[in-house]
C-alpha positions as CSV (number, residue, x, y, z in Angstrom):
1,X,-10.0,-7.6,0.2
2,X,-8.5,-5.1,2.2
3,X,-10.8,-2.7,0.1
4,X,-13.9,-4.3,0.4
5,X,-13.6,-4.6,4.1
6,X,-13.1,-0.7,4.9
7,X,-15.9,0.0,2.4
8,X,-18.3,-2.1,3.8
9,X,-17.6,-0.9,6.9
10,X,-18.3,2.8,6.3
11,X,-20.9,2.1,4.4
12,X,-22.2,0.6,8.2
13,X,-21.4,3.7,9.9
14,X,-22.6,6.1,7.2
15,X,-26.0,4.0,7.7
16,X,-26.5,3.5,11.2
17,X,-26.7,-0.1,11.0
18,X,-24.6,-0.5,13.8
19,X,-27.2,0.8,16.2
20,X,-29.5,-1.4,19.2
21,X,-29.5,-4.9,18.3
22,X,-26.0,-4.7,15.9
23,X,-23.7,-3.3,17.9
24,X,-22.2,-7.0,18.7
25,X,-22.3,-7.2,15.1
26,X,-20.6,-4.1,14.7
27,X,-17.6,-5.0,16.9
28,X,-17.0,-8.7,15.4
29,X,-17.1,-6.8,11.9
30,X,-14.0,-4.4,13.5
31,X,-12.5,-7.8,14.6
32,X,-12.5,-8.8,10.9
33,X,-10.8,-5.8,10.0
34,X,-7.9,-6.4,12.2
35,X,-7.8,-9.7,11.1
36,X,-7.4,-8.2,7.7
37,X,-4.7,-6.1,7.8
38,X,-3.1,-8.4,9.7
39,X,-3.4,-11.0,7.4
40,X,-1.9,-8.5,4.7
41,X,0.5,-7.5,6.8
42,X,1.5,-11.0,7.4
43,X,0.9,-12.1,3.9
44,X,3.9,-9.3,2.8
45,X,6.5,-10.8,4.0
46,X,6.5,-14.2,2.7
47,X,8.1,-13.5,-1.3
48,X,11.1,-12.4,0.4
49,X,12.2,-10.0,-1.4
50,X,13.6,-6.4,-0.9
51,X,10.2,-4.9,-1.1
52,X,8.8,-7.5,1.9
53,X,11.5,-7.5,3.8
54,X,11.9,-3.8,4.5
55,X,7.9,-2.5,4.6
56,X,7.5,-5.9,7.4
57,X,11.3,-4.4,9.0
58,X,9.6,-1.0,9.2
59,X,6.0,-2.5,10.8
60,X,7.7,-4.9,13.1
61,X,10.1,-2.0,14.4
62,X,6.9,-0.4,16.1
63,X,6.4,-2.9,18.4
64,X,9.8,-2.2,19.6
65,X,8.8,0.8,20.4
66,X,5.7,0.3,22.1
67,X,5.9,1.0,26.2
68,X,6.2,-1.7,28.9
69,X,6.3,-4.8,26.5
70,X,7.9,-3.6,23.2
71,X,10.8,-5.6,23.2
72,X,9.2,-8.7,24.0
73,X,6.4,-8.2,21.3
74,X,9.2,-7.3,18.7
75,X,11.3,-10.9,19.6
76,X,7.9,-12.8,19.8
77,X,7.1,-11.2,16.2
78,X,10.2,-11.8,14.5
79,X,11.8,-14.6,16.4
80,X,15.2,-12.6,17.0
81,X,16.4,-8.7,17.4
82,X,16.3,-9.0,13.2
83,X,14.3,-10.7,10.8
84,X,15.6,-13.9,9.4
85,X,14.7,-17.5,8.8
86,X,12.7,-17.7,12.2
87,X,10.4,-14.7,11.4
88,X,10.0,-15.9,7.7
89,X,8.5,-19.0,9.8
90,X,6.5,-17.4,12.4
91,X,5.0,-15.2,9.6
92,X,4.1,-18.1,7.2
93,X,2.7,-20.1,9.9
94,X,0.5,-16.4,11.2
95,X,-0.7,-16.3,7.9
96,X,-1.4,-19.3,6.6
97,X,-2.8,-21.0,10.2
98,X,-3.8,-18.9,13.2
99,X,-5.1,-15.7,11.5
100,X,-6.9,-17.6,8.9
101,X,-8.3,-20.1,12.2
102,X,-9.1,-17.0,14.1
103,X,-11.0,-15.1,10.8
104,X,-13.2,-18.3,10.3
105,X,-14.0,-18.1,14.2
106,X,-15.0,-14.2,14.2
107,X,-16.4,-14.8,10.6
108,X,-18.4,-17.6,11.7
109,X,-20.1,-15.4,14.8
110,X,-20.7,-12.4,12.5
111,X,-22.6,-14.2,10.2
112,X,-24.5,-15.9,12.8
113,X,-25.8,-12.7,14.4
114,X,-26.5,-11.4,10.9
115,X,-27.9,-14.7,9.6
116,X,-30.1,-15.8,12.6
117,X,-30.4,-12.8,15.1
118,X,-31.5,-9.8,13.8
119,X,-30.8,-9.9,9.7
120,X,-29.0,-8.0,6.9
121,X,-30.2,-4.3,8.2
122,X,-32.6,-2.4,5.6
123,X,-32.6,0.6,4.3
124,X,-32.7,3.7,7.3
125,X,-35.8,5.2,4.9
126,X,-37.6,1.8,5.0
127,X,-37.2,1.2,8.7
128,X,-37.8,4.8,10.0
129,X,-39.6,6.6,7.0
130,X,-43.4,6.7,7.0
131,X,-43.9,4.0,3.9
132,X,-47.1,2.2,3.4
133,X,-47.2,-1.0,5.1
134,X,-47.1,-2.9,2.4
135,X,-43.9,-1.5,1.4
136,X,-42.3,-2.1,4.6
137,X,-44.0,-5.9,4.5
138,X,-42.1,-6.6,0.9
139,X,-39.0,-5.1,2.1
140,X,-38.9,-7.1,5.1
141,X,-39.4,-10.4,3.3
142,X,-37.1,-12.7,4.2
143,X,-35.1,-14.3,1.7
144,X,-33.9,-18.2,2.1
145,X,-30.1,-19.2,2.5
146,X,-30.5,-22.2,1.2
147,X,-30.6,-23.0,-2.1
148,X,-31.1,-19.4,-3.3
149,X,-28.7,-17.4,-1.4
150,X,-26.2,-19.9,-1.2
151,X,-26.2,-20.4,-5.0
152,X,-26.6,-16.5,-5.7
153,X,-23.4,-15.6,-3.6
154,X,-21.3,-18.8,-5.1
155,X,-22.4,-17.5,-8.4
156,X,-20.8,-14.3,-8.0
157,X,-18.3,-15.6,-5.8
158,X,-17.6,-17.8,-8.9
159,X,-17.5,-15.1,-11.8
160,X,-15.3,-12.6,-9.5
161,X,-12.8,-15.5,-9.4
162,X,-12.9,-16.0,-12.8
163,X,-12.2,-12.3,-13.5
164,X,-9.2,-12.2,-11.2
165,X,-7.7,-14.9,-12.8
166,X,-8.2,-13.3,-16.1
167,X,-7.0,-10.0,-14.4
168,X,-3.9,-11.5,-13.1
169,X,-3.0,-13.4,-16.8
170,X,-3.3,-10.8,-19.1
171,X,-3.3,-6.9,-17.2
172,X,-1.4,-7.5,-14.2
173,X,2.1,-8.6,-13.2
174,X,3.8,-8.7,-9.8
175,X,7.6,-9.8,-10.2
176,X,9.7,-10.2,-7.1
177,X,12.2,-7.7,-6.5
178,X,15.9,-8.1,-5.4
179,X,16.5,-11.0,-2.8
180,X,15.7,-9.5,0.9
181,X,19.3,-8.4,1.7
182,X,19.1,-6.6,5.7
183,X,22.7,-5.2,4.8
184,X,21.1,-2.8,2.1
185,X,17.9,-0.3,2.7
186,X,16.7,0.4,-1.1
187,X,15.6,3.9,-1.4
188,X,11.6,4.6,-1.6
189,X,11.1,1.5,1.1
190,X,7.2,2.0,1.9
191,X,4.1,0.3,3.2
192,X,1.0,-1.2,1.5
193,X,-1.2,1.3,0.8
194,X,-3.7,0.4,3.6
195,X,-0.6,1.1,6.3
196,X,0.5,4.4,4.4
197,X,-1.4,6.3,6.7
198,X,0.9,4.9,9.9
199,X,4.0,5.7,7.9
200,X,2.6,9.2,7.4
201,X,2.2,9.1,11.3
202,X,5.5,8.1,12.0
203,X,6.6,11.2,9.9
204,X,5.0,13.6,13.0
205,X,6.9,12.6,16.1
206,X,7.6,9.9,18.6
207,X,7.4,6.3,16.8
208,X,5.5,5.3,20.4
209,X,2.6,7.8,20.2
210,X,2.5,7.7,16.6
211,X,3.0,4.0,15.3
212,X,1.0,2.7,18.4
213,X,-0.5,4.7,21.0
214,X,-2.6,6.7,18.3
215,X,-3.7,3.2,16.1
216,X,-4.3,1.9,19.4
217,X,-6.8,4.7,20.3
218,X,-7.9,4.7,16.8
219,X,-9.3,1.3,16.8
220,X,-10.4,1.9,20.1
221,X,-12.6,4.2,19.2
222,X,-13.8,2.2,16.6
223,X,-15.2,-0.6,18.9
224,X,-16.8,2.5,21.1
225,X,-18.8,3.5,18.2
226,X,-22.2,1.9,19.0
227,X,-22.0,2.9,22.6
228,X,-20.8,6.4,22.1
229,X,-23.2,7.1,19.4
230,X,-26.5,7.1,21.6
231,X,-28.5,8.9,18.6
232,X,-31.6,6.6,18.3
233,X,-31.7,7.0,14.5
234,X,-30.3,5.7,11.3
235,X,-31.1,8.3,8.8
236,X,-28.1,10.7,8.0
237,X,-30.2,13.8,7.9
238,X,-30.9,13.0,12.0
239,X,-27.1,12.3,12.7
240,X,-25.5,15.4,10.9
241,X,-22.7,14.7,13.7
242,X,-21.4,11.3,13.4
243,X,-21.8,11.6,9.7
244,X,-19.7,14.7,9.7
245,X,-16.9,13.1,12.0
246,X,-17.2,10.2,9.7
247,X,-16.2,12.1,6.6
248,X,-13.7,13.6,8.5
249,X,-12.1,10.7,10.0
250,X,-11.9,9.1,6.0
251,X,-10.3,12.5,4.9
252,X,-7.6,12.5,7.8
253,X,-6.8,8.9,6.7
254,X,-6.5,9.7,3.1
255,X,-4.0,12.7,4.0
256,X,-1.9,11.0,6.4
257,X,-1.6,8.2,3.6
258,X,-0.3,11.2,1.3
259,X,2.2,11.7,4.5
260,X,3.0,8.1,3.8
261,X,4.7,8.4,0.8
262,X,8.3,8.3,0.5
263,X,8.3,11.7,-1.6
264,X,6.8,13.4,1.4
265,X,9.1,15.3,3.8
266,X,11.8,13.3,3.0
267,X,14.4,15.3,1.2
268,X,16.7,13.2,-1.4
269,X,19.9,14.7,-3.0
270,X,18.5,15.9,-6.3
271,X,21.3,13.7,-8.1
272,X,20.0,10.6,-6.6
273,X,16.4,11.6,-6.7
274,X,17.0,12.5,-10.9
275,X,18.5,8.9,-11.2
276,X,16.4,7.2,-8.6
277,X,13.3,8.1,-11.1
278,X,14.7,7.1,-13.8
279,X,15.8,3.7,-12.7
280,X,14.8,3.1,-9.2
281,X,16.7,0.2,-6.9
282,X,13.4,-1.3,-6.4
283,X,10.9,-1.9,-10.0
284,X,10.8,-1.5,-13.4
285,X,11.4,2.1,-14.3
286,X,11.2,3.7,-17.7
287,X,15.3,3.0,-18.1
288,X,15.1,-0.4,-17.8
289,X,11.3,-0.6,-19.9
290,X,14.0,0.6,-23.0
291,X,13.7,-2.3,-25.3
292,X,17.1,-4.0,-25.6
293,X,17.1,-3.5,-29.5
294,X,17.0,0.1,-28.6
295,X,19.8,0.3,-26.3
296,X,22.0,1.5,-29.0
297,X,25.9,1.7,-27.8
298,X,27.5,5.4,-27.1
299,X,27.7,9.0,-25.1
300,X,24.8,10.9,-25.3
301,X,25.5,14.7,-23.4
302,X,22.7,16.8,-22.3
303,X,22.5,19.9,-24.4
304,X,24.6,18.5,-26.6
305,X,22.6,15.1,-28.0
306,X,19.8,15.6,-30.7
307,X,17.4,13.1,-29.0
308,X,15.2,12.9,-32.7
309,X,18.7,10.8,-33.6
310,X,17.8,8.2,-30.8
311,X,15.6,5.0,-31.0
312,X,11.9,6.4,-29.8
313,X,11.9,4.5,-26.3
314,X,15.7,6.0,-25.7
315,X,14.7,9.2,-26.8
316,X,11.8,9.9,-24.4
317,X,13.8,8.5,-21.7
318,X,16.6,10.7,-22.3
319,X,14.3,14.0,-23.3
320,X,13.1,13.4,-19.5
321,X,16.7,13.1,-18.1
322,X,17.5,15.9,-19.9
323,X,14.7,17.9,-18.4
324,X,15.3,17.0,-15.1
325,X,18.8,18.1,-14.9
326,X,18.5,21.2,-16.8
327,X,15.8,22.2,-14.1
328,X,17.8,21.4,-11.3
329,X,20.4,23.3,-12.8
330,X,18.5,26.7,-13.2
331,X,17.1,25.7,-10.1
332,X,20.4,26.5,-8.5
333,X,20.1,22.6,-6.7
334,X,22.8,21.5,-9.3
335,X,25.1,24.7,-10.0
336,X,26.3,24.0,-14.0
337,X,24.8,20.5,-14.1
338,X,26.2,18.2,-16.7
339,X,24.4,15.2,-17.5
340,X,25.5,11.8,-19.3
341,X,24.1,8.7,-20.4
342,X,26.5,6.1,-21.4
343,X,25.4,2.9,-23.2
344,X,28.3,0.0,-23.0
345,X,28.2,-3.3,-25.1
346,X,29.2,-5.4,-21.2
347,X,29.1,-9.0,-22.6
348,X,27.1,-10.9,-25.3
349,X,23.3,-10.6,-24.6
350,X,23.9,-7.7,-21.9
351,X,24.6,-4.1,-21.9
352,X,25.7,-1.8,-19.1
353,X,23.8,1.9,-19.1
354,X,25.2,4.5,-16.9
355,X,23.2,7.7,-16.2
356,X,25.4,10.5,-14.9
357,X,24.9,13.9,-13.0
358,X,28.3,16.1,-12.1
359,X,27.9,19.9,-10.3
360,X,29.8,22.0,-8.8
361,X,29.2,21.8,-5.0
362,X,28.0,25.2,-4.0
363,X,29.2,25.1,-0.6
364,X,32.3,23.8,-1.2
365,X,32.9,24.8,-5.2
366,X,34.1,21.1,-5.4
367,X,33.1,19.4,-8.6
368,X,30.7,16.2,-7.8
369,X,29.6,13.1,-9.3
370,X,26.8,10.5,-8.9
371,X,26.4,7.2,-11.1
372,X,24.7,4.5,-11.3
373,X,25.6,1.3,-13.3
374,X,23.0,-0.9,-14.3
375,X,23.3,-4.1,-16.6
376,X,20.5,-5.0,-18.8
377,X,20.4,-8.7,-20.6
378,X,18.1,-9.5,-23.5
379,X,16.5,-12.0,-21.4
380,X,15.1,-9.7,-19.1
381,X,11.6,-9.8,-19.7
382,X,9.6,-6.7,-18.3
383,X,12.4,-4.6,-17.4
384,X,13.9,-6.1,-14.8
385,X,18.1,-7.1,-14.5
C-alpha cells in the first residue's frame, strides 16, 4: 500500500498532473500519504513483539525530541515516558479508528475532485500536443462510474485479493518474533523500509533537525509543489527542472534509506557481528534453518573439521563460519582466531548449538571469548526456538 501510494504519486509529479485545477487534488493525495505511513507506522506496533516494539520505541523517541512540545507529543503518543499497555491501546485504537475515519474523509474529497471536478488527468501529449481533434475528442470521452467502472475496479480489486491470499498461504510467512521485552534492545533493531530513510537521517546529527525538523520541511515542500512550480506545462521535455529535482529528490531518498540500515556506520565487534549473522536475536537465520535431523551431536574446530563429513545443511553453515573467522583473522580484527561450533543433545526433542569465537585481544594480549547458546526443539517449524 505503502508502495502504491509513493508510486502514484511520482508518477503525478513526473506528469504534471498536479498543475491549475489539481493542485487541491494534489495536496489531499499528500494527505493520503501521511495517512499512510501513519497507518503503517501505527499498524507496527500491534504484534507486540521485539521487532514492533523497538522500530515504534525508536519512531516515538522523535517526538521527544521535537522543540517546544516534544515531551507532550511523546506522553500523548505513548501514554507514559515508555511504551506499555496504554500505548499498545492508544495505537490499536489510532489504527484501527481515527486514521482509518480520517483516510475515508480525505479519501472521500480526493475522489470527489477527481470524480466530479475536473477528471482523471490525460496524457500531457494528448492535452498539449498538436493531435487531430478527433484524437483529443476519443481521448476525452468520458467513461461512466456506474456500472462499468465500478465493476471494472471491484473486478481487479477482487483478483488482487485473491492473489494476496494465495501469496500469503503458500510464498510468504511473517512469524512473531520474541515477546516485546523493553529491558532488552535486540541487535539490528530497524524501521520499515518506508521510514529507513529517517533512520539513515538520524545517523547525520541532531535527532531534532534530523528526525523532525527536516521530514517536517520535507513534506512541506511537498504540499508547496503546485504553487512553487508555476511552469504552465505538463510535458517533461518543457519542465527539464522539476523533473530533474524530482529524480533527485527519489535518489536522495533511496540513499538515505541505504543510511538506514543497521550495517551502515554502525560498527559491531566482529565476534558478535560473525555470530549475529549466523543466528541473529531477531529471525530465522541460516543456524536455526539447519534441519533438526541434521543437527548431529559434537565439536566441530575450524581448520580442523572436514565439513564434506557434515550433514549438507550443517556443512554450508559451518563452511561460512569458517570463512568468516578465518577472514577476520588475517584481517588482523581477530588476532589467532579460533572458532567452535558445539552441538549438545539438551533434553529429548531439543538440542543446544553453541557457536564460538576466542582471540587474543590486541590491545591488551588478553585471550577473549564470545558465545552464544541457542536451543533448538524439533517442533520448531521454520527455524524459530
Amino acid at each position: 500500500m505503502v508502495a502504491f501510494v509513493a508510486l502514484h504519486m511520482l508518477r503525478t509529479y513526473l506528469t504534471g498532473s498536479y498543475k491549475k485545477e489539481r493542485s487541491f487534488t494534489w495536496l489531499t493525495g499528500v494527505f493520503l500519504l501521511l495517512i499512510t505511513l501513519f497507518l503503517s507506522f501505527s499498524g507496527y506496533l500491534l504484534p507486540w513483539d521485539q521487532l514492533a516494539y523497538w522500530a515504534v520505541t525508536i519512531g516515538t523517541s522523535m517526538a521527544d525530541s521535537a522543540p517546544l512540545f516534544g515531551n507532550e507529543v511523546n506522553l500523548l503518543l505513548r501514554g507514559a515516558q515508555d511504551i506499555g499497555a496504554g500505548g499498545l491501546l492508544r495505537f490499536y485504537l489510532l489504527h484501527v479508528v481515527l486514521v482509518p475515519l480520517l483516510g475515508i474523509i480525505v479519501l472521500s474529497v480526493h475522489y470527489y475532485k477527481v470524480g466530479r471536478e475536473h477528471g482523471i488527468s490525460l496524457p500531457a501529449h494528448v492535452e498539449e500536443g498538436d493531435l487531430p481533434d478527433a484524437v483529443k475528442k476519443d481521448a476525452n470521452q468520458r467513461i461512466d462510474f456506474i456500472p462499468d467502472l465500478m465493476t471494472h475496479e471491484i473486478f481487479l480489486a477482487c483478483l488482487l485479493t485473491f492473489a494476496l491470499m494465495v501469496m500469503c498461504v503458500f510464498f510468504y510467512n511473517a512469524p512473531l518474533e520474541h515477546h516485546a521485552d523493553p529491558q532488552k534492545t535486540p541487535l539490528d533493531t530497524k524501521a520499515p523500509w518506508y521510514f529507513l530513510w529517517i533512520q539513515g537521517l538520524l545517523k547525520l546529527g541532531d535527532p531534532a533537525l534530523m528526525g523532525i525538523i527536516i521530514p517536517t520541511l520535507v513534506f512541506g515542500l511537498l504540499f508547496a509543489v503546485p504553487y512553487i512550480d508555476r511552469n504552465p506545462y505538463r510535458m517533461m521535455s518543457k519542465r527539464p527542472i522539476a523533473v530533474v529535482l524530482g529524480l533527485l529528490f527519489v535518489v536522495g531518498v533511496m540513499v538515505l534509506s541505504y543510511m538506514g540500515t543497521p550495517q551502515f556506520g554502525i560498527e559491531t565487534p566482529p565476534a558478535v557481528r560473525i555470530i549475529q549473522d549466523m543466528a541473529p536475536e531477531e529471525g530465522v537465520g541460516p543456524l536455526r534453518a539447519i534441519p533438526f535431523e541434521q543437527l548431529e551431536p559434537g565439536v566441530y574446530e575450524v581448520g580442523t573439521t572436514d565439513p564434506t563429513t557434515l550433514p549438507p545443511q550443517l556443512a554450508l553453515v559451518f563452511i561460512d563460519f569458517q570463512e568468516r573467522v578465518t577472514q577476520a583473522d588475517e584481517a588482523g580484527t581477530l588476532p589467532d582466531a579460533q572458532g567452535f561450533m558445539v552441538i549438545e543433545d539438551w533434553q529429548a526433542d531439543l538440542k543446544k548449538v553453541t557457536p564460538r569465537i576466542i582471540w587474543t585481544d590486541p590491545e591488551t594480549g588478553v585471550q577473549k571469548t564470545f558465545d552464544k547458546h541457542i536451543f533448538l526443539h524439533r517442533s520448531r517449524g521454520s527455524g524459530g526456538e
